[in-house]
Every structure is written in structure tokens, then in C-alpha cells.
C-alpha positions in Angstrom: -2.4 -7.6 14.2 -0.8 -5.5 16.9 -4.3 -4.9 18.7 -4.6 -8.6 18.6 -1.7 -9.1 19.9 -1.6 -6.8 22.5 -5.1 -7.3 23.7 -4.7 -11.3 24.1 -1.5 -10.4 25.7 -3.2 -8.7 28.0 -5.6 -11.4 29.4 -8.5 -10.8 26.4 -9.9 -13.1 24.1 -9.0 -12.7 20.5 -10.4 -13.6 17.4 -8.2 -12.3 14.3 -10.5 -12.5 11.2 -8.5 -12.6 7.7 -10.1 -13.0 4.6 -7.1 -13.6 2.6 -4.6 -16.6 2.6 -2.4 -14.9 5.2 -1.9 -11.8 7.4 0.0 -9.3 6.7 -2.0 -6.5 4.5 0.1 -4.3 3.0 3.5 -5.5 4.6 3.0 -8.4 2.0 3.2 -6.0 -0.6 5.7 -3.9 0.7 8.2 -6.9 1.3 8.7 -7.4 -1.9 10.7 -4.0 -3.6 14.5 -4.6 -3.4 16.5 -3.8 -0.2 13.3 -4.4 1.9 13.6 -7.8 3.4 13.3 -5.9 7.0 9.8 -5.7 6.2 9.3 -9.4 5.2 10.7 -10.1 9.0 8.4 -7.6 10.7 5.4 -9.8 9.0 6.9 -12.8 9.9 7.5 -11.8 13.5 4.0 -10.4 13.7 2.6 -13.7 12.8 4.6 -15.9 15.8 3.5 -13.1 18.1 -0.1 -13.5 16.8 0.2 -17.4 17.6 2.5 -16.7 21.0 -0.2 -14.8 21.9 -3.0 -17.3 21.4 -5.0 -15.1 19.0 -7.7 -17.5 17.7 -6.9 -16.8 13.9 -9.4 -17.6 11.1 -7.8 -17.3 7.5 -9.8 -17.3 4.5 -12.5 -15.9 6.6 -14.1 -12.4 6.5 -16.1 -10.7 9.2 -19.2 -10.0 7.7 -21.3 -7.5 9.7 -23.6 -10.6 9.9 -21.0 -12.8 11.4 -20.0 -10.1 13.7 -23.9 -10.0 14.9 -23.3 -14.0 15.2 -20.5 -13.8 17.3 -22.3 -10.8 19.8 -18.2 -9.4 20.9 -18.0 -7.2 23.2 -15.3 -5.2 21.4 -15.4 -4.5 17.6 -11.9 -3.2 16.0 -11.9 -2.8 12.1 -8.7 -2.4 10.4 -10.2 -3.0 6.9 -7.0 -1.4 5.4 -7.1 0.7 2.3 -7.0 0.0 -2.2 -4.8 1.8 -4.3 -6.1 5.3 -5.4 -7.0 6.0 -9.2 -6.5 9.3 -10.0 -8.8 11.7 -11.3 -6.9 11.3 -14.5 -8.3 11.0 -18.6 -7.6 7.1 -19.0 -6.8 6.3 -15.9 -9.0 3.1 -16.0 -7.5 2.6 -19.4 -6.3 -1.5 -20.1 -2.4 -0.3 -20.5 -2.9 1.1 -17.2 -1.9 -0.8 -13.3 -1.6 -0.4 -10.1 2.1 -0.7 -8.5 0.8 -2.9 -6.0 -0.5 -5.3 -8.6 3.0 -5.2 -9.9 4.8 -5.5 -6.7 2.8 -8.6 -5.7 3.1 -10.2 -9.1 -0.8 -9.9 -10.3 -0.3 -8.1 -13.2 3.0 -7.6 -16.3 4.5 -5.2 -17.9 6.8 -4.0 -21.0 8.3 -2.4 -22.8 9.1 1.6 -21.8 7.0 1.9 -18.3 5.8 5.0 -16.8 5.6 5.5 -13.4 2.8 8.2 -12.0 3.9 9.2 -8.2 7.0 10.1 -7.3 6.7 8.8 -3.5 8.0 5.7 -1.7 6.3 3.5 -3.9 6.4 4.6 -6.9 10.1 5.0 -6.5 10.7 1.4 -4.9 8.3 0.4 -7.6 10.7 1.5 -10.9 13.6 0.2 -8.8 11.9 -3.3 -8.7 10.7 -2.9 -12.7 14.3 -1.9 -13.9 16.9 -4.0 -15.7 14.1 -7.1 -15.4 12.8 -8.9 -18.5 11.2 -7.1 -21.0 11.3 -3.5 -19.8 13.8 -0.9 -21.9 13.0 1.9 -19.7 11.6 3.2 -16.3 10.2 6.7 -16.5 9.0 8.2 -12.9 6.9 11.1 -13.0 6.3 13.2 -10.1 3.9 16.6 -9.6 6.2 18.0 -6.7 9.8 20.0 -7.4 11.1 16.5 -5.2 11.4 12.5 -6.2 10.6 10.6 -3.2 10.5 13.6 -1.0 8.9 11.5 2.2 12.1 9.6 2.6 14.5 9.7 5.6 16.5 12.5 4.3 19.4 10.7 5.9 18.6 7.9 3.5 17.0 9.9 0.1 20.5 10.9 -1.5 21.5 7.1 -1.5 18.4 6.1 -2.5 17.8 8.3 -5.4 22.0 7.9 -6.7 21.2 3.5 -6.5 18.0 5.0 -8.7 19.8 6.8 -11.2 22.6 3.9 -11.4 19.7 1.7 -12.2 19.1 4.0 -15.5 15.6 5.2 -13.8 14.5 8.2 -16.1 12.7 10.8 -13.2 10.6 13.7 -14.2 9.5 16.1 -11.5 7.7 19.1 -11.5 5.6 17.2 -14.1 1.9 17.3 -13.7 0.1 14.6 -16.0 -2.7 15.3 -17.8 -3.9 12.6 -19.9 -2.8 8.8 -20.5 -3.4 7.4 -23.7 -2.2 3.7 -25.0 0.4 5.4 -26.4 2.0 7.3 -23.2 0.7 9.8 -21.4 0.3 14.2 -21.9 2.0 16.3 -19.3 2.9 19.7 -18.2 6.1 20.8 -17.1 6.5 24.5 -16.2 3.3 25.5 -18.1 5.0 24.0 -21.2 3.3 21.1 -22.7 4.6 17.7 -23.5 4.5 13.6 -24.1 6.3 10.8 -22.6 5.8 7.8 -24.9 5.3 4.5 -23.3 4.0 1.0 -23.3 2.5 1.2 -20.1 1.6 2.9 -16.8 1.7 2.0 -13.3 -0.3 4.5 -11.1 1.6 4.8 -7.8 -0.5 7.7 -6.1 -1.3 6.7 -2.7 -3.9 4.5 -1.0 -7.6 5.4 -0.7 -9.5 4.1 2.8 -11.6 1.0 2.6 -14.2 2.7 4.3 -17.4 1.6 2.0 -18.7 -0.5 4.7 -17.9 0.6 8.1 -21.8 2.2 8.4 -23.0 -1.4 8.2 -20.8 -2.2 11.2 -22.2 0.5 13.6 -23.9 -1.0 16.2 -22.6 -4.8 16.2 -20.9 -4.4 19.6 -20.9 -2.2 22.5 -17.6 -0.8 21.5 -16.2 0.1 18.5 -13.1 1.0 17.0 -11.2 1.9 13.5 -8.0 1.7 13.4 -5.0 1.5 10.5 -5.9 2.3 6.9 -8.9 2.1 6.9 -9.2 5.8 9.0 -6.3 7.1 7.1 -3.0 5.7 5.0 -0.2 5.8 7.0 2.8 4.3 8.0 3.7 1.0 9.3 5.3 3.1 12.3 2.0 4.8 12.5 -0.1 1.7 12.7 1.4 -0.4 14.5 1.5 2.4 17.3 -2.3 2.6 16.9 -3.0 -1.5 17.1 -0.6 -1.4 20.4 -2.8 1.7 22.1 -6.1 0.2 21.4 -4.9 -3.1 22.6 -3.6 -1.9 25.7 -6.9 0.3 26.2 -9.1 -2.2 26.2 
């Protein structure tokens, strides 16, 4: 959205291509954890700068590589974002088993005693969002490194991981996982083998690029770019940085 709005801004004409029911991506999601309604503006103000800007914005629309070869632009940007990453994990496609996104964004349940696989930003924001609601009698995080949530501000992390432990957020660190079962899931904690029961798991291990069809659109206009996600998970910082550069380069 950022290299649509900057490049309209700039004098170009824009045509923003969404095939969802907004814009947003993965600020939607990210919104929606407590203590994050910063977020929810930053969409909000990203859309009345996409319509400030007169960005000719078609919803419910995707860009096809054949539309694209319709529409003959002279500049191609593809910011097809990234999907969750399933780990390389025995029963990780298992039917006890979702993503935290799924969960933030209210597309799939859970209850009962929840484990959480990923100790990072999300994971961490997603067990704050899961505890004390409806139906769950206990958060479980567990986390590979020696650190919970070790990407954090460090400014910010010690508040963040006390208003977890007030919540009653059970985190296991140092904890590699090794199988998940409908049952809970087999891990490894300094060489020593163990179980965490639970009703379900949310996997909450970082974002793979949606990169499956960027060969098809090679070629569709005399310049190309890739930009956000879809070139490598990163932060909103991070992208929005990137959507402002290639705008203004253009």
C-alpha cells in the first residue's frame, strides 16, 4: 500500500489490486492481539492515504498474470505477502492442530488446555489473546531458544512478559518439540524427555513467502519488482520502508 501510495503521490497512475474484502494483509491480523490498537490505526490511516492519493483500488479482485497481460503496465510491483509456516513437525497437519493467525482473526476455536509452539511476537501475543477467554483452562507457550519473546523491544519485553505471567501463561523455553499427538505434544528439554498434555495446538512459527507464483509473472511488464513478504517476512517497519523506496523510485 505504501508503493501505491507513494507512487500516485508522486504524479503515477495506480491501480491497487486486492483480492480480499479489504486492505490491510497482515496488519488485519495483527490488530487484533490485546494492547495493539496502534496497529488497527496504521491500517486505517493507510487506507485514507490510499484513497487521498487517488489509487484506483479494486477489492475482491486478484491480479492474475493474465490480467496483468490485459492491463500491459508499465511497472509490475508484487507484494503477494506470505502464509503461516508449518513446521517440519510429526502431526503438524494433525486436526487438533492451527495456525495463530487463524485464531487471531477468528477462523478457527479452541479449548480446553492450549499449546502454543513459537515463543516469538506472536505466539506470545497469541496466548495473551487465548487466556482467561471462554473455554480455555490453560495457555502453555513453548519456545526452542533459552528466551520467550526474545525479538521484543528490550525496553518493552520485561513488561510484556510480567502482564504474561499475571495472565497465568505457563512458558516453556529451551524446549524443542518433537512430536504432536491429539493428546499434547513430546518434547525435549535439556536432552531430557518429556510431555505437555493438551487439547490443542496453535503453531506460531513464523511466516513462509508466497512465492509459488512469481515465475508466472516474469515478463508481464517492462519492470518488475517484489517487495514485502513475499521476498522475505519482515516487519511492518521494514515494509513499509520498502513500499515508500520503490514508490519514490519509480
Amino acid at each position: 500500500m505504501e508503493a501505491a501510495i507513494t507512487a500516485a503521490t508522486r504524479g503515477h497512475e495506480v491501480t491497487l489490486y486486492e483480492k480480499g474484502e479489504r486492505t490491510g494483509g497482515w496488519l488485519l491480523v495483527g490488530c487484533l492481539p490485546p494492547h495493539k490498537s496502534e496497529i488497527k490505526a496504521l491500517s486505517d490511516s493507510l487506507d485514507a492515504r490510499t484513497a487521498k492519493a487517488g489509487v484506483r483500488l479494486l477489492l475482491r479482485t486478484e491480479a492474475t498474470p493474465e490480467r496483468v497481460e490485459t492491463e500491459k503496465p508499465d511497472v509490475l510491483i508484487l507484494a503477494l505477502g506470505a502464509r503461516p509456516l508449518i513446521p517440519d513437525i510429526p502431526g503438524a497437519t494433525g486436526s487438533s492442530v492451527v495456525a495463530a493467525e487463524d485464531i487471531l482473526a477468528g477462523q478457527k476455536e479452541v479449548s480446553g488446555s492450549v499449546i502454543i509452539i513459537g515463543g516469538g511476537l506472536v505466539g506470545c501475543e497469541t496466548a495473551e489473546f487465548l487466556a482467561g477467554r471462554k473455554g480455555i483452562t490453560r495457555v502453555t507457550v513453548v519456545e526452542m531458544l533459552e528466551r520467550m519473546a526474545g525479538s521484543i523491544s528490550p525496553t518493552y519485553r520485561p513488561f510484556f512478559l510480567a502482564r504474561l505471567k499475571t495472565s497465568g501463561i505457563q512458558m516453556r523455553t529451551g524446549t524443542i518439540v518433537e512430536k504432536i499427538s491429539a493428546t499434547g505434544v513430546k518434547v525435549r528439554h535439556e536432552g531430557s524427555p518429556d510431555f505437555i498434555a493438551g487439547d490443542a495446538v496453535v503453531l506460531a512459527v513464523g511466516l513462509k513467502a508466497e512465492n509459488v507464483l512469481l515465475d508466472r509473472f516474469r515478463g508481464k511488464a517492462p519492470e518488475v519488482y517484489l517487495i514485502g513478504d513475499c521476498v522475505k517476512p519482515r516487519t511492518i517497519k521494514e515494509a513499509i520502508e520498502e513500499g515508500f523506496r520503490i514508490g519514490t523510485n519509480l
